[in-house]
C-alpha positions as CSV (number, residue, x, y, z in Angstrom):
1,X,41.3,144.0,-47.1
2,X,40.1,142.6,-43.8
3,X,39.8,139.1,-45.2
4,X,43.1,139.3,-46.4
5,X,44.7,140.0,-43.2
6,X,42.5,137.4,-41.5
7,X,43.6,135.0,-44.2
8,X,47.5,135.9,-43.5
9,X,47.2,135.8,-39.8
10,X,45.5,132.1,-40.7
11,X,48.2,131.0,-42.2
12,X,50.7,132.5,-39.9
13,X,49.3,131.1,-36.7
14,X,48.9,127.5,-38.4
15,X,52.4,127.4,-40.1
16,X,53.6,128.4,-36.2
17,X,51.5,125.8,-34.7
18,X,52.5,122.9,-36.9
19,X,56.6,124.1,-36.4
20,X,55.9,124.2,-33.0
21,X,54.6,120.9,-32.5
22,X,57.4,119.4,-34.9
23,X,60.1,120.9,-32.6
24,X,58.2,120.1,-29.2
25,X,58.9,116.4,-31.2
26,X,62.2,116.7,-31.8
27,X,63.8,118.5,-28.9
28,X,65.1,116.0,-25.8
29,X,62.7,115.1,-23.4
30,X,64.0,117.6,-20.7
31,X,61.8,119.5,-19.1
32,X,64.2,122.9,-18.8
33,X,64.9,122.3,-22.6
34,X,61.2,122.6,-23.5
35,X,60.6,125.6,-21.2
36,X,63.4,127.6,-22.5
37,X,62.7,126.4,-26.3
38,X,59.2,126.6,-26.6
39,X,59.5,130.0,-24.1
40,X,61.7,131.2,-27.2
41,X,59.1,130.0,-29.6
42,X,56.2,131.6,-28.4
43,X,57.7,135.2,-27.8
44,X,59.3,135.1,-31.3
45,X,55.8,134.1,-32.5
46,X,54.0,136.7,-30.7
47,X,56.5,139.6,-30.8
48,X,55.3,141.3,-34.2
49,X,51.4,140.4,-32.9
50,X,51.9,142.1,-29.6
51,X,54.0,145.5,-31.7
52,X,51.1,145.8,-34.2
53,X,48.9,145.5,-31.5
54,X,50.1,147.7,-28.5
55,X,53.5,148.9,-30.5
56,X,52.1,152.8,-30.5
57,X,51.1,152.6,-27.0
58,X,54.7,150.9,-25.6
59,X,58.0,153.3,-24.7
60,X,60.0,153.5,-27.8
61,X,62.5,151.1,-26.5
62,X,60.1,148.6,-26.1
63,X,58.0,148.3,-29.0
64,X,61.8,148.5,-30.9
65,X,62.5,145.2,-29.1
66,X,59.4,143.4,-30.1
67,X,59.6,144.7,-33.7
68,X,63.5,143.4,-34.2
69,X,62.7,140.1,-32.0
70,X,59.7,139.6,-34.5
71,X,61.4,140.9,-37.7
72,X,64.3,138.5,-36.9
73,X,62.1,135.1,-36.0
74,X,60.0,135.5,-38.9
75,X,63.1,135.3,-41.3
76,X,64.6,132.5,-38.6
77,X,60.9,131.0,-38.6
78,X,61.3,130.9,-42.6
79,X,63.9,128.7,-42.6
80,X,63.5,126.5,-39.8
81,X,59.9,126.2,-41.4
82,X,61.6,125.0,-44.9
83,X,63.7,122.3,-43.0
84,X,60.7,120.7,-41.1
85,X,58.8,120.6,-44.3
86,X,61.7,119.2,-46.1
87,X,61.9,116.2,-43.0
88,X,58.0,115.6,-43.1
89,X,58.1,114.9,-46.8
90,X,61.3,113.0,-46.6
91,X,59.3,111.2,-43.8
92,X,56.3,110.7,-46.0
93,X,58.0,109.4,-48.9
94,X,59.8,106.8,-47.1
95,X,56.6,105.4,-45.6
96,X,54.9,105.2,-49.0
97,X,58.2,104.0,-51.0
98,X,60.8,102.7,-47.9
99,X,64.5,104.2,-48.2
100,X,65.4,103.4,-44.9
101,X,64.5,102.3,-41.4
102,X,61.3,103.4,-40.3
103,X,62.4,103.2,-36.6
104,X,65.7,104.1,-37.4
105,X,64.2,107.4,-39.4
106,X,61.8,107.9,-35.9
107,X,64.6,108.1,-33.7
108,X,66.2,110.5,-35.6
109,X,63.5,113.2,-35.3
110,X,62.3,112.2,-32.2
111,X,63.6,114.0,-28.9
112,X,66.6,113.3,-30.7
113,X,69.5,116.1,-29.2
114,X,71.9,115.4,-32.1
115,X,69.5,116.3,-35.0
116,X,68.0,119.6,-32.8
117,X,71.3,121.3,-32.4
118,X,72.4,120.3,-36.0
119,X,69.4,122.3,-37.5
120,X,69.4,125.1,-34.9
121,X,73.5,125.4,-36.1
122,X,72.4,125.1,-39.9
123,X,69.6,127.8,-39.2
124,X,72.4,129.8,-37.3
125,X,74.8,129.7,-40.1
126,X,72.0,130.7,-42.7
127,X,71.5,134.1,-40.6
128,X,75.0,134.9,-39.9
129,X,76.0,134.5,-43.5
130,X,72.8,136.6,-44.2
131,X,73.6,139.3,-41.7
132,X,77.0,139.6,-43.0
133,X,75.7,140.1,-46.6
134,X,73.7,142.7,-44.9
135,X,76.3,144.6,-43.2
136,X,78.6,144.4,-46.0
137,X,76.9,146.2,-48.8
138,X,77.7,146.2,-52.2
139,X,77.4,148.9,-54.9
140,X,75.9,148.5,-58.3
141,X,77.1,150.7,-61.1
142,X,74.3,150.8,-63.9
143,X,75.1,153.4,-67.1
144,X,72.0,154.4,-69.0
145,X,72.5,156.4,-71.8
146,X,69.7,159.1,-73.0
147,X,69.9,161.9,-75.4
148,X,67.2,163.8,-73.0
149,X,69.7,165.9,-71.0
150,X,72.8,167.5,-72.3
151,X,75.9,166.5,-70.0
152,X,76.7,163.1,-67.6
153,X,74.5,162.8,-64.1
154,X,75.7,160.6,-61.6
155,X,73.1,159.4,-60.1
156,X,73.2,157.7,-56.6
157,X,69.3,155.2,-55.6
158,X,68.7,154.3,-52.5
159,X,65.7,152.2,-50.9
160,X,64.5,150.0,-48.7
161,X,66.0,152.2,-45.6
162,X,63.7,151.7,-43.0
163,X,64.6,153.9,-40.4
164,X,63.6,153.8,-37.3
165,X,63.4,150.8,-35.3
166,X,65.7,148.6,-37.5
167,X,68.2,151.5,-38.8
168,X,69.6,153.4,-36.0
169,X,71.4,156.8,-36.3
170,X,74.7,154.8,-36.6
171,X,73.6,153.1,-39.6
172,X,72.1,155.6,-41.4
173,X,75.6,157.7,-40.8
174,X,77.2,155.4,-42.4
175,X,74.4,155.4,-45.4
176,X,75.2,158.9,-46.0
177,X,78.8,158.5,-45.8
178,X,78.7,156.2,-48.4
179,X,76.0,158.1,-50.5
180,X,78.9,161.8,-50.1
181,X,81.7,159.5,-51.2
182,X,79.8,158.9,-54.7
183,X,79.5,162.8,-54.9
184,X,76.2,162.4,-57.0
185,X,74.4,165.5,-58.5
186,X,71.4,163.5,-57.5
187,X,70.2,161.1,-54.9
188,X,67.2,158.6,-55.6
189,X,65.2,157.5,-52.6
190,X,62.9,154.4,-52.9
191,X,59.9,153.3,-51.2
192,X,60.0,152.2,-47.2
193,X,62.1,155.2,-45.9
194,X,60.5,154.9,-42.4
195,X,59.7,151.4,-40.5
196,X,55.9,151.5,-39.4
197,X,56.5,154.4,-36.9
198,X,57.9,158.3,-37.2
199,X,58.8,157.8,-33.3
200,X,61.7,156.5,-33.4
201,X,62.4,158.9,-36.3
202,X,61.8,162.0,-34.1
203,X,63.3,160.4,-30.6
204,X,66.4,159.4,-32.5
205,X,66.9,162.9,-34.7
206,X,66.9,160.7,-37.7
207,X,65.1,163.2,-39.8
């Protein structure tokens, strides 16, 4: 079990390494622009690290930032990861078979401002869309038919809550009021009910 979380940090730290250096590349050569950038960079990638780490020792407010500042860059890392991956093999490709310009390809990821706030506003529009999917949840209505009980159940499932330090008390209020309005004879909870920590839980009367 050890190896495999030595073998996932591996990864982790590489995969951050190589963006970093890829972005240090593309961002303009300004020297407030690469504080504030790379300054992002490095506490997104060390936010989850530094919650696993000291999270149980940390006020509740604090380890909560860490763990949604880390939560959110690993699914903004994900995607800003896939686009530099997607503009090294384009590069690659047209070194070995030439589509275009080589210089003219190097300018355009190279401290090239244009590029950097086009794929920061892509990435941008990928989460926002994302979050609003999140935020505007959908029900699924599933009808199973079994001779095993002797009248209709209606049946409400539920998973994947995580309360705590990303569902607050508003949230899950508005769970529940969605769960009532069903007016189930049963309720189904899944797996990850709590996130990490029962602090948050207790501070924030969640139970």
């Amino acid at each position: 079990m050890k190896s495999f979380f030595l073998t996932i940090l591996f990864f982790y730290v590489t995969a951050n390494v190589y963006a970093a250096i890829r972005i240090y590349q593309l961002i303009p050569a300004n020297a407030w622009v690469r504080i504030v950038v790379m300054g992002i960079f490095l506490l997104g990638f060390a936010s989850l690290l530094i919650f696993f780490r000291f999270g149980e020792a940390m006020p509740v407010g604090t380890a909560g930032f860490f763990y949604r500042f880390g939560t959110s860059w690993m699914i903004a890392f994900l995607y800003v990861f896939m686009l530099i991956l997607f503009v090294d093999l384009f590069r690659i490709i047209n070194w070995v078979a030439p589509i275009a310009d080589k210089e003219t390809v190097r300018g355009i990821f190279h401290h090239n401002a244009l590029t950097a706030v086009t794929g920061l506003g892509l990435t941008a529009l990928i989460l926002l869309y994302g979050n609003w999917q999140y935020h505007n949840k959908k029900r699924s209505h599933i009808t199973i038919k079994t001779e095993k009980i002797d009248k209709p159940m209606r049946i409400v499932g539920i998973s994947d809550l995580h309360l705590g330090y990303t569902i607050s008390k508003k949230e899950l209020s508005r769970w529940v009021e969605m769960i009532n309005a069903e007016n189930p004879d049963m309720v189904i909870i899944g797996g990850d009910l709590v996130d990490n920590q029962l602090r948050p839980v207790w501070m924030h009367s969640l139970d």
